[in-house]
N, CA, C and O atoms as a GROMACS GRO file, in nm:
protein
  260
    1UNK      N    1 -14.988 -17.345 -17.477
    1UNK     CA    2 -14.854 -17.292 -17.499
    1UNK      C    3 -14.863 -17.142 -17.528
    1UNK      O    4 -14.940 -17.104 -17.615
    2UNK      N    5 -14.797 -17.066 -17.467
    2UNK     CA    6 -14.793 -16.934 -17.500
    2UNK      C    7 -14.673 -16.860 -17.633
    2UNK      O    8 -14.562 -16.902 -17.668
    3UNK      N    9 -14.731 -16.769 -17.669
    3UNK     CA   10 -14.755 -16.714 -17.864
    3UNK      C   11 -14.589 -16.666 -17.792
    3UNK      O   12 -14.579 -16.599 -17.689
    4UNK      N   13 -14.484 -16.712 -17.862
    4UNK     CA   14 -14.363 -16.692 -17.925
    4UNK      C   15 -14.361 -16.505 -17.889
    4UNK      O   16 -14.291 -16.450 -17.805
    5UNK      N   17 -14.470 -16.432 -17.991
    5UNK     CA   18 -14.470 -16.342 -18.046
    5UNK      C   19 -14.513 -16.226 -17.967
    5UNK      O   20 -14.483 -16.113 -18.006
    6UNK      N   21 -14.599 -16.251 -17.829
    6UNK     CA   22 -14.655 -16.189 -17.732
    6UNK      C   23 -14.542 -16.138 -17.615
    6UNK      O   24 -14.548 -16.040 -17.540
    7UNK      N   25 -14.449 -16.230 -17.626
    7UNK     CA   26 -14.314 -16.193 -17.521
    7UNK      C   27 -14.254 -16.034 -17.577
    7UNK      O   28 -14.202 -16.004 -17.684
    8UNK      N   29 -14.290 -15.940 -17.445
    8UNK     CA   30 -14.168 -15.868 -17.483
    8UNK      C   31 -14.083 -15.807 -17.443
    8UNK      O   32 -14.095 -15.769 -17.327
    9UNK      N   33 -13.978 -15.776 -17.507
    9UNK     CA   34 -13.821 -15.748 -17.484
    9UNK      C   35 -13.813 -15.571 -17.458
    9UNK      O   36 -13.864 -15.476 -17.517
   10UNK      N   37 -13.722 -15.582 -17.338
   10UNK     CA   38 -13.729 -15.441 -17.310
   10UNK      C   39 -13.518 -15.433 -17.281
   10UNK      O   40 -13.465 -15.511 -17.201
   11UNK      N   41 -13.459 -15.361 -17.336
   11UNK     CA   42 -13.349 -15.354 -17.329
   11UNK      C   43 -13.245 -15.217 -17.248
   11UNK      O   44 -13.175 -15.129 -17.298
   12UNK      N   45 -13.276 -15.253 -17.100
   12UNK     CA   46 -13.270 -15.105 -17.044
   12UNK      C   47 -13.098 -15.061 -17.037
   12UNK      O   48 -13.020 -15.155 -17.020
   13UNK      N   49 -13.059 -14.969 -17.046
   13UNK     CA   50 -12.891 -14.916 -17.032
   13UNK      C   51 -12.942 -14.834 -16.919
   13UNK      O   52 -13.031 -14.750 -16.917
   14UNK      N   53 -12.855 -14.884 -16.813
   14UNK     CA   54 -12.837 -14.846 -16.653
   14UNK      C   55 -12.731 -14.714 -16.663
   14UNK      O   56 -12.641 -14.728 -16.746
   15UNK      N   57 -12.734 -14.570 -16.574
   15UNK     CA   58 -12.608 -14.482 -16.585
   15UNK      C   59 -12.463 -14.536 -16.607
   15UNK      O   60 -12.374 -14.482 -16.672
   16UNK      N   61 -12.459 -14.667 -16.533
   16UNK     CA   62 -12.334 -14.683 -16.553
   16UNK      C   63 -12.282 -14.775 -16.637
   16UNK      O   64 -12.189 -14.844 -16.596
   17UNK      N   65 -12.328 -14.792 -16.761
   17UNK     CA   66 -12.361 -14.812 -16.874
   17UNK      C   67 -12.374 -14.957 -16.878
   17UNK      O   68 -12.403 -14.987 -16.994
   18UNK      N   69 -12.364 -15.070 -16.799
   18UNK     CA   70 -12.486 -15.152 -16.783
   18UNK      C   71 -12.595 -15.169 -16.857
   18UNK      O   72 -12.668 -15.071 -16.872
   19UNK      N   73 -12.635 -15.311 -16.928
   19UNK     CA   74 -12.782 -15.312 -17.004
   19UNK      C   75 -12.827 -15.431 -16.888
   19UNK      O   76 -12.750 -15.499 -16.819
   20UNK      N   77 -12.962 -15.434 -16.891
   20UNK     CA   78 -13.035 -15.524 -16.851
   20UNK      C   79 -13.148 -15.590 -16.963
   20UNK      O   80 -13.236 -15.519 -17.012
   21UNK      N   81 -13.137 -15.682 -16.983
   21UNK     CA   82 -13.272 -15.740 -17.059
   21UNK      C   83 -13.367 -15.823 -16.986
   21UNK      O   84 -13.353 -15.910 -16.900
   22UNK      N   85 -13.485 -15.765 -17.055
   22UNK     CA   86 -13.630 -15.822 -16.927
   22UNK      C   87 -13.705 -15.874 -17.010
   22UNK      O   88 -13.694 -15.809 -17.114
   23UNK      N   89 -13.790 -15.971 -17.023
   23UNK     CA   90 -13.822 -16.038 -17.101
   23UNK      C   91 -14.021 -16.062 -17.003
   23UNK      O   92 -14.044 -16.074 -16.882
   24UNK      N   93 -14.082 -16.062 -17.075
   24UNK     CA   94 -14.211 -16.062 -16.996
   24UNK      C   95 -14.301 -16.073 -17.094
   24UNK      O   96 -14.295 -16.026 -17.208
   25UNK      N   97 -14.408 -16.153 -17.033
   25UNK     CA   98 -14.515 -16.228 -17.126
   25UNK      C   99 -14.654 -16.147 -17.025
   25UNK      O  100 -14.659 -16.148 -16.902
   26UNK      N  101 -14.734 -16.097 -17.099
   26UNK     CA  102 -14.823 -15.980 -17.043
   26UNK      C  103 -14.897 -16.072 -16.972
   26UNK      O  104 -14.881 -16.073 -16.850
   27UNK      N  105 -15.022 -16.196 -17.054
   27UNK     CA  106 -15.081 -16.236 -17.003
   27UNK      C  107 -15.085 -16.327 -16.847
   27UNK      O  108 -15.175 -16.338 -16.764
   28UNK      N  109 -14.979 -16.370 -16.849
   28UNK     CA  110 -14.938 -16.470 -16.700
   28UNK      C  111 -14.895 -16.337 -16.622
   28UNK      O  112 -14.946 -16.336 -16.510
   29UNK      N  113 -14.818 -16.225 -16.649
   29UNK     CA  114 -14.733 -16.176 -16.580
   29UNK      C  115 -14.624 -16.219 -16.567
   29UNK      O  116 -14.559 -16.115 -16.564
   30UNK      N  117 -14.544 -16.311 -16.556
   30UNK     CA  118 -14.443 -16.332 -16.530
   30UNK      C  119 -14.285 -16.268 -16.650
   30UNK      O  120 -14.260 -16.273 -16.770
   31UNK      N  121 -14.226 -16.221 -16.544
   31UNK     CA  122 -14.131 -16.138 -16.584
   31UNK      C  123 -13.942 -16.193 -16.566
   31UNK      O  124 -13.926 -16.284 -16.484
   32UNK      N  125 -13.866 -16.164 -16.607
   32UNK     CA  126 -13.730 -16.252 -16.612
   32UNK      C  127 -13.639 -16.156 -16.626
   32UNK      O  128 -13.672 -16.100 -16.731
   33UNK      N  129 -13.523 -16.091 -16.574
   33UNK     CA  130 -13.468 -15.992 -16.589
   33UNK      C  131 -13.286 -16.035 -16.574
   33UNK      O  132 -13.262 -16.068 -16.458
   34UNK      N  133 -13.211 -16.038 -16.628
   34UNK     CA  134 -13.027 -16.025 -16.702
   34UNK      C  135 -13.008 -15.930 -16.710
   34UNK      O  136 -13.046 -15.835 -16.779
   35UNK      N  137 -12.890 -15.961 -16.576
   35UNK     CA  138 -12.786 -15.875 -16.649
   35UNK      C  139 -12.703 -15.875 -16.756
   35UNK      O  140 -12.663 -15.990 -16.767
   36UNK      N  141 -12.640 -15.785 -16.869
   36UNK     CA  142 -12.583 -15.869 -17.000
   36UNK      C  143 -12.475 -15.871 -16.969
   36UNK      O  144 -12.441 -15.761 -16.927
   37UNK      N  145 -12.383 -15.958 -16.967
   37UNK     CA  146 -12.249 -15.976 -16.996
   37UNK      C  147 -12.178 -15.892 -17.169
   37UNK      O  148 -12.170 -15.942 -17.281
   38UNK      N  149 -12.139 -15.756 -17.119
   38UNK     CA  150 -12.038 -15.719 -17.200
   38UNK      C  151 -11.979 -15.735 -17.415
   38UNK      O  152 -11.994 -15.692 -17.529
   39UNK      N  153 -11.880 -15.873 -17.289
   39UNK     CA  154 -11.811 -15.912 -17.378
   39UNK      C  155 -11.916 -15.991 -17.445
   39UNK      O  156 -11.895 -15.986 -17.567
   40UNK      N  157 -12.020 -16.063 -17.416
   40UNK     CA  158 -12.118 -16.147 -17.542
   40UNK      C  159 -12.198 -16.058 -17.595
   40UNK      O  160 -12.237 -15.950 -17.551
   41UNK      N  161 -12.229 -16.140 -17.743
   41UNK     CA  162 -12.325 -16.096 -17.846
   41UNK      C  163 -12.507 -16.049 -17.798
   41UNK      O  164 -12.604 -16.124 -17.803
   42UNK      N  165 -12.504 -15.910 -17.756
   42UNK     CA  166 -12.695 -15.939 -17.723
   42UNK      C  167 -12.762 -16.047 -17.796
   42UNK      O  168 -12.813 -16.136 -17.727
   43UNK      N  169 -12.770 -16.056 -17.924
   43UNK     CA  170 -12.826 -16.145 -17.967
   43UNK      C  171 -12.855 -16.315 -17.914
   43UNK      O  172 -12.954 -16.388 -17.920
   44UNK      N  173 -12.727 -16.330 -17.864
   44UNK     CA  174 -12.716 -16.503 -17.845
   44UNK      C  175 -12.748 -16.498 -17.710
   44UNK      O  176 -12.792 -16.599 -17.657
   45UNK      N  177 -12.723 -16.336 -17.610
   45UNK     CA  178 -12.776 -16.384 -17.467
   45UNK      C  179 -12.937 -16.319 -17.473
   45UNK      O  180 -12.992 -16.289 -17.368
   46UNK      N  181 -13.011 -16.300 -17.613
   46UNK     CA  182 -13.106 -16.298 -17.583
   46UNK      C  183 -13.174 -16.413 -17.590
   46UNK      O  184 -13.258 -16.453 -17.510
   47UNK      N  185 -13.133 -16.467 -17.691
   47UNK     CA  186 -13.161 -16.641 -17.696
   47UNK      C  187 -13.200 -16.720 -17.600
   47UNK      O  188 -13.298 -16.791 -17.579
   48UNK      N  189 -13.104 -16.692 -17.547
   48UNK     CA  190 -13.081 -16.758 -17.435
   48UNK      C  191 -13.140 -16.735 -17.332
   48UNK      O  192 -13.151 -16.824 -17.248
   49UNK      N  193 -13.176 -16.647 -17.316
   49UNK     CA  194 -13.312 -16.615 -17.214
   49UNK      C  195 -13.398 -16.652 -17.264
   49UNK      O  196 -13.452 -16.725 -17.181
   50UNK      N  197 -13.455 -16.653 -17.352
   50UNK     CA  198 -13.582 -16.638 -17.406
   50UNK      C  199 -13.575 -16.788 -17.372
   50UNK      O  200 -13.655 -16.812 -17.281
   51UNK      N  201 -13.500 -16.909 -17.417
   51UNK     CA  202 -13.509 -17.011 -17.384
   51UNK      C  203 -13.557 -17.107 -17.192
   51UNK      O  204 -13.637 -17.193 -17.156
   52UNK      N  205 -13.431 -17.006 -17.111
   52UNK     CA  206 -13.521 -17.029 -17.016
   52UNK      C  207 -13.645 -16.966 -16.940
   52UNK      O  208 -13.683 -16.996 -16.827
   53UNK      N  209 -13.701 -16.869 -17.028
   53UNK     CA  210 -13.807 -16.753 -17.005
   53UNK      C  211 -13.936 -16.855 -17.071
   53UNK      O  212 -14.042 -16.875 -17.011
   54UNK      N  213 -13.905 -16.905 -17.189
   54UNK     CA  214 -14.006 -17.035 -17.280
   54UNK      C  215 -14.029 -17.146 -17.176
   54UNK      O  216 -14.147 -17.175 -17.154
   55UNK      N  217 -13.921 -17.218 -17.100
   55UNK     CA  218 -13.935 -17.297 -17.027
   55UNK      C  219 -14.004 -17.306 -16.893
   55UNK      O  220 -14.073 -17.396 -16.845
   56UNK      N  221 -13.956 -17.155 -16.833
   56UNK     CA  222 -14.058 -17.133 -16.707
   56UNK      C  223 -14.211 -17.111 -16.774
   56UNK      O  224 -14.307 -17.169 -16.725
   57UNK      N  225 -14.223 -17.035 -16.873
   57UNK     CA  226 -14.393 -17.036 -16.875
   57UNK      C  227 -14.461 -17.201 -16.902
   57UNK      O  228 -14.570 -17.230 -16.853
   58UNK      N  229 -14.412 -17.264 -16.954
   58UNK     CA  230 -14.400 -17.368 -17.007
   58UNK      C  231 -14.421 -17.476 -16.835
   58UNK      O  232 -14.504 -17.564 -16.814
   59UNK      N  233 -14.342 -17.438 -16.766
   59UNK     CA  234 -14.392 -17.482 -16.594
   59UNK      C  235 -14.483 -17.439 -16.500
   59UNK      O  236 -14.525 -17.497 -16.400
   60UNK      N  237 -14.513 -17.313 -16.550
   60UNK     CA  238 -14.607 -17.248 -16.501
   60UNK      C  239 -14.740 -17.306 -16.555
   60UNK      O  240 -14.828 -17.334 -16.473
   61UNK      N  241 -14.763 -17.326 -16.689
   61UNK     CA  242 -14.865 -17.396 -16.756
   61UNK      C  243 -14.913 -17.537 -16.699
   61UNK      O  244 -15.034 -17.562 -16.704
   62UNK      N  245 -14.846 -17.610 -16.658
   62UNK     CA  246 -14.808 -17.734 -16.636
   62UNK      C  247 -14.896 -17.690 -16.478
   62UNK      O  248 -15.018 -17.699 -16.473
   63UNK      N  249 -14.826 -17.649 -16.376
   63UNK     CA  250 -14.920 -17.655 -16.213
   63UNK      C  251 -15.029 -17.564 -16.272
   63UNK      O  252 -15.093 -17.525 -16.175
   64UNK      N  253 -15.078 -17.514 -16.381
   64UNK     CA  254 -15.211 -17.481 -16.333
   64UNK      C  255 -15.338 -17.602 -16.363
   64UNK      O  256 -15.457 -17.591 -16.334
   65UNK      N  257 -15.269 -17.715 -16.427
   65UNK     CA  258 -15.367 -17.823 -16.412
   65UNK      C  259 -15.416 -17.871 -16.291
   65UNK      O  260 -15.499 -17.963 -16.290
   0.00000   0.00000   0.00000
């Protein structure tokens, strides 16, 4: 299972004031990138990535048996 704590969060503001959040775990590589919706809380749509960002490594782990 990969460390909670190793994921990390990069929170970019695009010119046209647009954020994107990218979420990436160094060791696999694998990377996950949102657009944020506005009107929601960063907080809860970071959650929320992170949840299906936990789940893909979590499948990725799984086919390398």
């Amino acid at each position: 299972m990969v460390d909670r704590d190793k994921i990390q969060f990069d929170l970019i503001k695009l010119l046209n004031g647009e954020r994107i959040l990218r979420l990436t775990e160094p060791q696999s590589g694998l990377s996950l990138k949102k657009k944020l919706a506005s009107a929601d809380a960063v907080v809860r749509q970071k959650e929320k990535l992170l949840g299906i960002f936990e789940a893909a490594l979590a499948q990725t782990e799984l086919t390398k048996v």
